[in-house]
C-alpha positions as MATLAB code, in Angstrom:
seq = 'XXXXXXXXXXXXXXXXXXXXXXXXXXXXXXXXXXXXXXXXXXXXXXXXXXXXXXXXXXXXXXXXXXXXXXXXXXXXXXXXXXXXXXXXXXXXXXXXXXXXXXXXXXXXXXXXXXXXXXXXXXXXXXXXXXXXXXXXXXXXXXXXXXXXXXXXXXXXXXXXXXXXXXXXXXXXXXXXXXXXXXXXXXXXXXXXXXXXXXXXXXXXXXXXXXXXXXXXXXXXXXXXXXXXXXXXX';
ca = [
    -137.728   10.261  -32.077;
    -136.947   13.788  -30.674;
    -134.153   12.861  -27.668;
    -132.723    9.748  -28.923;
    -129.408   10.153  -29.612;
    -127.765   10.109  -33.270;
    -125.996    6.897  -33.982;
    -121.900    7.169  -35.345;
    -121.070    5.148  -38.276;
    -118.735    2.994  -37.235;
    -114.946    2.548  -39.170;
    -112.851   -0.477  -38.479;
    -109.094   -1.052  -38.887;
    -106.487   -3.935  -38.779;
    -103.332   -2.350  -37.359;
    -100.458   -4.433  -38.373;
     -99.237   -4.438  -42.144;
    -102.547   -2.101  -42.461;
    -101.863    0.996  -40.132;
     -98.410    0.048  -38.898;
     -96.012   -0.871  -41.346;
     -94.365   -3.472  -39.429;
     -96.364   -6.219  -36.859;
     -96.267   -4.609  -33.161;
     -96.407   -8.285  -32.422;
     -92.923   -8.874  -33.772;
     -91.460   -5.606  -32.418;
     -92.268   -6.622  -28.814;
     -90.965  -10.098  -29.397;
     -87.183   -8.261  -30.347;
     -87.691   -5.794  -27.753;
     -88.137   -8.202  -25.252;
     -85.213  -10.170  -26.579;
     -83.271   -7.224  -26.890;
     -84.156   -6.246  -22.973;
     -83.335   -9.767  -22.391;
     -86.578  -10.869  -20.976;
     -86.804  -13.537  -23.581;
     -84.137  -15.621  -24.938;
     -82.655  -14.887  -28.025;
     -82.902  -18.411  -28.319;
     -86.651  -17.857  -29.482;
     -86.098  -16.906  -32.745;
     -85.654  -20.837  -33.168;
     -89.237  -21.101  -32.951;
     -90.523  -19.143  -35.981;
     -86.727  -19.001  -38.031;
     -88.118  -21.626  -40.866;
     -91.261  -19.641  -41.042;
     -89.424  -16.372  -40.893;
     -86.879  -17.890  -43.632;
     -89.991  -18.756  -46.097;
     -91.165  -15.734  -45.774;
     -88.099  -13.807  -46.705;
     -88.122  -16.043  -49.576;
     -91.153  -15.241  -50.607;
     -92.121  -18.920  -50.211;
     -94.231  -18.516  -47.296;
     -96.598  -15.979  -46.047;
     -96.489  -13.163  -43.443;
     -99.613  -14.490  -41.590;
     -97.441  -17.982  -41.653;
     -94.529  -16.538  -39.896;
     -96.549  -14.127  -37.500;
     -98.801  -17.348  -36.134;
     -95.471  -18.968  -35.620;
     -94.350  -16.365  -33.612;
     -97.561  -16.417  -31.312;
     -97.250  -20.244  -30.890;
     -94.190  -19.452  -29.618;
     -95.248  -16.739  -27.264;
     -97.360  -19.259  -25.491;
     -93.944  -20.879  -24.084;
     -91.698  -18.191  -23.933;
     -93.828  -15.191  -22.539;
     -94.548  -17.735  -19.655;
     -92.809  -15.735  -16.767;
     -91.937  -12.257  -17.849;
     -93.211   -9.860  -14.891;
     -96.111   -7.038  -16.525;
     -94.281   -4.244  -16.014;
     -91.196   -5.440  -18.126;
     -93.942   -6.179  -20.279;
     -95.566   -2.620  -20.393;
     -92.268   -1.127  -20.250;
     -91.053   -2.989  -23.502;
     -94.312   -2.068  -25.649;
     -93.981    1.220  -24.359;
     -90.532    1.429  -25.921;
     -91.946    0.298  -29.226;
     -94.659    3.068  -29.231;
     -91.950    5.641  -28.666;
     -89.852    4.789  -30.955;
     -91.805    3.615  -33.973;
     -95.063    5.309  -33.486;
     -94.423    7.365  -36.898;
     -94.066    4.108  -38.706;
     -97.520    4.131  -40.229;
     -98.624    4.190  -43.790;
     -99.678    7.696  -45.288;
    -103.249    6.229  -46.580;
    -104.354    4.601  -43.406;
    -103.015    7.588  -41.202;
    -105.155   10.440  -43.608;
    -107.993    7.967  -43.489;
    -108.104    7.818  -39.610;
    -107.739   11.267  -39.913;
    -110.597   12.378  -41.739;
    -113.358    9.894  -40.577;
    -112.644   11.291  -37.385;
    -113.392   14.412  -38.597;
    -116.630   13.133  -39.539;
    -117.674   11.754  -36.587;
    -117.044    7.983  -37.053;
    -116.399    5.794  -33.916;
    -113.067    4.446  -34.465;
    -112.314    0.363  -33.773;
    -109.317   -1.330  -33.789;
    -109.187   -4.650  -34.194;
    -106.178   -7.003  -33.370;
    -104.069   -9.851  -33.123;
    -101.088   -8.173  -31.274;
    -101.138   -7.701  -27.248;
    -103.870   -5.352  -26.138;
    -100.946   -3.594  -23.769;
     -99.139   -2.483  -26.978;
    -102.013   -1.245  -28.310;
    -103.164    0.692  -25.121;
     -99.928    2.794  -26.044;
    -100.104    2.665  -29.601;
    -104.115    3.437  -30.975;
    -104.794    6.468  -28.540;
    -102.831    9.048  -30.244;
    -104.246    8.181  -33.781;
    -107.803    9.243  -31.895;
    -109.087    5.426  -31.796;
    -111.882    4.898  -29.768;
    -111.941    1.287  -29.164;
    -109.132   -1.291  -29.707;
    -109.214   -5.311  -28.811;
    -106.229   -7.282  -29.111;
    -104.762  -10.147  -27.441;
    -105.269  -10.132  -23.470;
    -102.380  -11.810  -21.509;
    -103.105  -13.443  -17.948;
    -100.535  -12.817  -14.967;
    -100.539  -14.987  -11.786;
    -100.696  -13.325   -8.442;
     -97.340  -12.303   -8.540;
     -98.398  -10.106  -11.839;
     -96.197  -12.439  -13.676;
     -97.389  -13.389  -17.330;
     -98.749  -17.084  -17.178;
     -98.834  -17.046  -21.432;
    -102.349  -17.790  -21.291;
    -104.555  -15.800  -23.561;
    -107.537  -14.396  -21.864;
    -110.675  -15.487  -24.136;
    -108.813  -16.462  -27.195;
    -111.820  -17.462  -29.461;
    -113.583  -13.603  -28.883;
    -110.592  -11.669  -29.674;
    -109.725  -13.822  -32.633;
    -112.859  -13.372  -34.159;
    -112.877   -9.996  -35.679;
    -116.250   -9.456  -36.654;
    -117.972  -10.512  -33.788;
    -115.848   -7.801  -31.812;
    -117.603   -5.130  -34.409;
    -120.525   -7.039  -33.825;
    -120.094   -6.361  -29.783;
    -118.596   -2.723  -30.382;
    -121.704   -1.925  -32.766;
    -124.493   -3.037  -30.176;
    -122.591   -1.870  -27.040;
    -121.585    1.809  -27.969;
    -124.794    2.316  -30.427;
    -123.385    2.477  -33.565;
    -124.155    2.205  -37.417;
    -123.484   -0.121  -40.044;
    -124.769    2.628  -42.296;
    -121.767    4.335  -43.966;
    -119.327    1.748  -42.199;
    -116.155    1.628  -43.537;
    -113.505   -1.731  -43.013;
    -109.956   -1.725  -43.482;
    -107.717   -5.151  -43.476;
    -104.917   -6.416  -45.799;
    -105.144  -10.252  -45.046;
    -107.795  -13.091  -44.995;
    -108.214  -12.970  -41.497;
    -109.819   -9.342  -41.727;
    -112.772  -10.768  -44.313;
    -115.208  -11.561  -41.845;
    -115.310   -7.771  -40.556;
    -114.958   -6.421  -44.661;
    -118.463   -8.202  -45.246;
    -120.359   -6.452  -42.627;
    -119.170   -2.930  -43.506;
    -120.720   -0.752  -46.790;
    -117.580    0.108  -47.735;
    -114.435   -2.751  -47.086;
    -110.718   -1.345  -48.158;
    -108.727   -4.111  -49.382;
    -104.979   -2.115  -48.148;
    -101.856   -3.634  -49.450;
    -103.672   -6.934  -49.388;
    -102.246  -10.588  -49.227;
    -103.004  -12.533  -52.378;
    -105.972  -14.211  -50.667;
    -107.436  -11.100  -49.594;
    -106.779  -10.014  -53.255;
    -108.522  -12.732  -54.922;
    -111.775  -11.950  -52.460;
    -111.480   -8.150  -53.427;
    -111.590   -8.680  -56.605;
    -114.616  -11.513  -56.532;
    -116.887   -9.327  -54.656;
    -116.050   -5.484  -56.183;
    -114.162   -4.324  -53.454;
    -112.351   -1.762  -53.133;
    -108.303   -2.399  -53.320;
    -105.789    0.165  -52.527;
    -101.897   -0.225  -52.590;
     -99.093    2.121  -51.269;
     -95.835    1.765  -52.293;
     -93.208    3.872  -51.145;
     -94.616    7.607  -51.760;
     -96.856    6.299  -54.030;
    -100.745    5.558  -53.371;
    -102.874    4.311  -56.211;
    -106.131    1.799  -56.488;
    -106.345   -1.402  -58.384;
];
């Protein structure tokens, strides 16, 4: 109908291990430690997870969740602004540290138009700094609450919405009048599934083995990046 605006196709990213070649998760967690607003004594919490990892006898998701649990202890305490300040410090330091395939992606669909969603795991405050210079949109990540002294109580704000990554596209789609049509999805773990089988076109980047497996059951499309090299399995 003449007047009715144009819907934007909608693209939707993971940022850690699939934008950012790290977890911003785990670089606020040394920061912090390194600012001394957490104890080094921490690492305790996640070492055996950490260990299997570096092993390659555990997983990365293993020894990230490990690392939240933690958070739910330790960040009890730690005053916002040292907060802020900390992921802030991350941003400016390792805001480069993205991978060449995600970063031209971003690049072009915005080009095109698309509405650009991040979806996350890692503390929304680290991604306020980190998503608007790569021209996101939209980003959801994990939303701390602070007492009345603007103190972190280590409580997580709505835990079961921002977990669940495809009902945030779900949300973003209805609320900001977007389209599936031409959608585009890009995750490397299990986790990020839910959100790949809504899009028309899910990116399997540098996926886990699990995420693998799916990819490869349902015809999706798997690319890998290794070093300076970017090819498709």
């Amino acid at each position: 109908m003449r007047g009715m605006k144009k819907k934007r196709p909608v693209a939707v990213f993971d940022v850690d291990g699939t934008i950012f070649r790290s977890s911003l998760f785990i670089e606020l967690v040394e920061e912090l430690i390194r600012q001394k607003h957490l104890p080094a004594s921490m690492k305790k919490a996640y070492a055996d997870e950490k260990e299997e990892w570096m092993n390659r006898e555990g997983t990365y998701d293993a020894y990230v969740k490990a690392m939240v649990r933690a958070s739910y202890e330790y960040f009890r305490g730690i005053d916002m602004v040292d907060f802020k300040r900390a992921s802030r410090t991350v941003v400016e330091t390792q805001s480069k540290h993205v991978y060449r395939f995600t970063r031209d992606l971003i690049k072009t669909l915005k080009k095109r138009d698309y509405f650009l969603l991040a979806v996350s795991h890692s503390p929304k405050v680290i991604l306020d700094y980190f998503c608007p210079s790569l021209g996101f949109d939209k980003w959801y990540g994990l939303m701390y609450e602070t007492d009345p002294k603007n103190k972190l109580t280590a409580r997580v704000v709505d835990p079961h919405i921002i977990l669940d990554k495809a009902a945030i596209l779900k949300r973003a789609v209805t609320n900001q009048n977007l389209s599936y049509t031409k959608s585009i999805g890009v995750g490397d773990s299990e986790t990020d599934v839910p959100f790949l089988k809504l899009v028309d076109e899910p990116i399997c980047f540098n996926p886990a083995s699990g995420l693998y497996k799916r990819a490869k059951k349902n015809g999706w499309r798997t690319v890998v990046e290794r070093k300076d090299v970017i090819y498709e399995l």
